[in-house]
Structure formats: C-alpha cells, structure tokens
C-alpha positions as CSV (number, residue, x, y, z in Angstrom):
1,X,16.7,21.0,-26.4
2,X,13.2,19.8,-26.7
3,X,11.0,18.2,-24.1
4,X,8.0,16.1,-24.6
5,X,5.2,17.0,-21.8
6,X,3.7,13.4,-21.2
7,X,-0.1,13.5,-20.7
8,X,-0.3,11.1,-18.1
9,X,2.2,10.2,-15.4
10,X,2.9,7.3,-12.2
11,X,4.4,7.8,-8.8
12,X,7.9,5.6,-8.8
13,X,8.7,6.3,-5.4
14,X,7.1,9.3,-2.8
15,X,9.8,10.8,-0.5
16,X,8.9,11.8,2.6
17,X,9.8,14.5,5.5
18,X,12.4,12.6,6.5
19,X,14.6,12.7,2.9
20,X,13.5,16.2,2.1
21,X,16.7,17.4,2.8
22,X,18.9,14.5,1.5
23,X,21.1,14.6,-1.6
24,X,19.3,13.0,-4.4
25,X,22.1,10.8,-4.7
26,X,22.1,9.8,-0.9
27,X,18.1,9.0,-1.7
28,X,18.8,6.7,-4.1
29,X,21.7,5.4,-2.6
30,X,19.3,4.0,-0.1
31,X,16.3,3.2,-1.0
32,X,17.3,1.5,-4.5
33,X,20.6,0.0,-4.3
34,X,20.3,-1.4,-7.5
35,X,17.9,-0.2,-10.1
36,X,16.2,-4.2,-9.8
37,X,13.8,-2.5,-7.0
38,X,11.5,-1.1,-9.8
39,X,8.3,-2.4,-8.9
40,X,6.9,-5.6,-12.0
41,X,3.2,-6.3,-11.9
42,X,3.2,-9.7,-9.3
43,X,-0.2,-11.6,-9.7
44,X,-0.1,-12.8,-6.3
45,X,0.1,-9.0,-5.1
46,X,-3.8,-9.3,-5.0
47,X,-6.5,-7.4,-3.1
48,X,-6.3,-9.6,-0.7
49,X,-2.2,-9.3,0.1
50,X,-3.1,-5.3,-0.2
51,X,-5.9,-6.0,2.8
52,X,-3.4,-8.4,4.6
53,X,-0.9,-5.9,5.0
54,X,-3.0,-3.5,6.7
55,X,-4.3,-5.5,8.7
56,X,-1.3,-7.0,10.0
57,X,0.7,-3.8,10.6
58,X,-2.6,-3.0,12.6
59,X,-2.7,0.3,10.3
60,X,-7.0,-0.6,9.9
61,X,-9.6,-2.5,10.8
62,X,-11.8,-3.8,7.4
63,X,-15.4,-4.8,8.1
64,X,-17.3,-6.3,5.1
65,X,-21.4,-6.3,5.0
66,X,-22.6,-8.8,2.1
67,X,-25.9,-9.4,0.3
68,X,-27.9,-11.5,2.5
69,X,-28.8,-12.9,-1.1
70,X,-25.8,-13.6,-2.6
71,X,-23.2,-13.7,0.2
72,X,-20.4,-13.8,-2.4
73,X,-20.8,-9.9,-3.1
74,X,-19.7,-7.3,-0.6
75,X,-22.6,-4.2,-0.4
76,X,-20.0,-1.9,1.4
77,X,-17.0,-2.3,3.7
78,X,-16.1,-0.3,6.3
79,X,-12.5,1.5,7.0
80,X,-11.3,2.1,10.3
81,X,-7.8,3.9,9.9
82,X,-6.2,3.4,13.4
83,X,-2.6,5.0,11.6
84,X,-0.2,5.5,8.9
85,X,3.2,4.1,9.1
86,X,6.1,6.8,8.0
87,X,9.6,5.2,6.6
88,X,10.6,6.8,10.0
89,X,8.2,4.5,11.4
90,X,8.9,1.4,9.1
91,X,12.2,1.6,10.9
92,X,14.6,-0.3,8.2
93,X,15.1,0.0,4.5
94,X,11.9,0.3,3.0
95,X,12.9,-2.6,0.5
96,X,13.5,-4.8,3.7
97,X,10.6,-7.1,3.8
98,X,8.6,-7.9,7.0
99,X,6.8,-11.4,7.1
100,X,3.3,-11.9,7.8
101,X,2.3,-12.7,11.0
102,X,-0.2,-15.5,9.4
103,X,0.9,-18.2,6.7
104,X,0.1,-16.4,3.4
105,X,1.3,-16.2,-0.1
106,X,3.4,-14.1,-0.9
107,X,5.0,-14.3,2.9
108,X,6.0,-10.8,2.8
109,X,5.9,-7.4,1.8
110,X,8.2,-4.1,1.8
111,X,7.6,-0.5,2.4
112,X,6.9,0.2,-1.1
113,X,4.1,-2.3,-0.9
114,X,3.1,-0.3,2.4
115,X,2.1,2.6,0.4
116,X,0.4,0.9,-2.2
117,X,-2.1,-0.7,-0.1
118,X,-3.7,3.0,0.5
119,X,-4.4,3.3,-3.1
120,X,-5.2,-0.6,-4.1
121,X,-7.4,-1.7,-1.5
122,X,-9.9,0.7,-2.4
123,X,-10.3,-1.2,-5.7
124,X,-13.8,-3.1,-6.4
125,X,-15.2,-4.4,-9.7
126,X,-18.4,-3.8,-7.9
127,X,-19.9,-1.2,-9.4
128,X,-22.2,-0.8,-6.3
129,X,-19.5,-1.4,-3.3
130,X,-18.9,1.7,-1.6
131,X,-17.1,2.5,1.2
132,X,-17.7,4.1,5.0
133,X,-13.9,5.4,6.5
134,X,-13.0,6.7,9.8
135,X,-10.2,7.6,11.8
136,X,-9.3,6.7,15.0
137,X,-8.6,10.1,16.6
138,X,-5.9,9.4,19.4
C-alpha cells in the first residue's frame, strides 16, 4: 500500500482531555451524529460573530485604539483573556448552539465555533494592527 504525505494539513475537530480515553467510535458518535456537521465556509461567520462570541461567553474583554486621523482604522487592540471554555465547560453537545445574549446575525454559535474564535479573531488586513494580550491570573 502506498501513502501520499500531504504537504499541508487543517484541524477537523481537536479532542480534548475529556475524550482522550473514549473509543474513537464513541467520539464520533457524539460529537458528529451525522457527517452534515463538517464545518462550510458561512459569510456571515465574520470577524465580528468571531469577536461576538467571546465577548458574550465573557471568555475576553477586546479594547480597540483607532487613528485619531482616520477613525475607521484600528492602530492596535488589546486582549484581555479572562478564560477558556473546555467541552467539559461548554456543558452540552458541542454542536448544540447557544444564542447570543444581544440581537445579532447569525443568532447563534456552537462549540466548534468556540474554538475557532481563538484563531480568527486575530485576523487583520491591517498590515500595521498589532496586538497587546493578557491574562487574567485568578
């Protein structure tokens, strides 16, 4: 048998403590009922629904600090991770959706949209946007 070694390659789902242990069967069983649950590109899953979720699930604070010339264009933002939510601490199935607490478009979001945040939010076509993170040490 041969196998082709892909040069590049994308997260599909990250498993955490919690399933380490689980039959890969049971896994799947759960979190993807049906194989419909693979994530499609949604053009309303914007920046800003990325931002919103965070912000609702109180996981950050975001602070923006624009161009006092062109108030349109962000100069840096600051972070302030106050936690992480676990699937332990998402406490359903992680393709269970949990409303916003504010009207917004999509309405609602699952766990899966949960982890993306981390790595979408952080996206700027500003060349010059950078970013100052901390954490909130309990």
């Amino acid at each position: 048998m041969n196998f082709l070694i892909k040069e590049s390659c994308s997260t599909v789902i990250t498993l955490e403590k919690e399933w380490e242990d689980l039959d890969p069967t049971v896994i799947i069983n759960h979190v993807a009922p049906t194989w419909g649950w693979i994530p499609k590109e949604n053009v309303k899953k914007t920046k800003k629904f990325y931002q919103m979720i965070i912000i609702d699930t109180v996981s950050t604070e975001i602070y923006r600090e624009v161009n006092k010339n062109d108030p349109s264009k962000t100069i840096y933002s600051k972070l302030k991770i106050n936690r992480v939510l676990s699937y332990k601490d998402w406490n359903q199935s992680p393709l269970t959706e949990k409303r916003f607490s504010r009207v917004f478009d999509p309405p609602a979001y699952n766990y899966f949209d949960y982890q993306n945040t981390w790595y979408r939010i952080m996206c700027d076509p500003n060349p010059m946007h950078s970013w100052y993170i901390s954490f909130k040490i309990p």
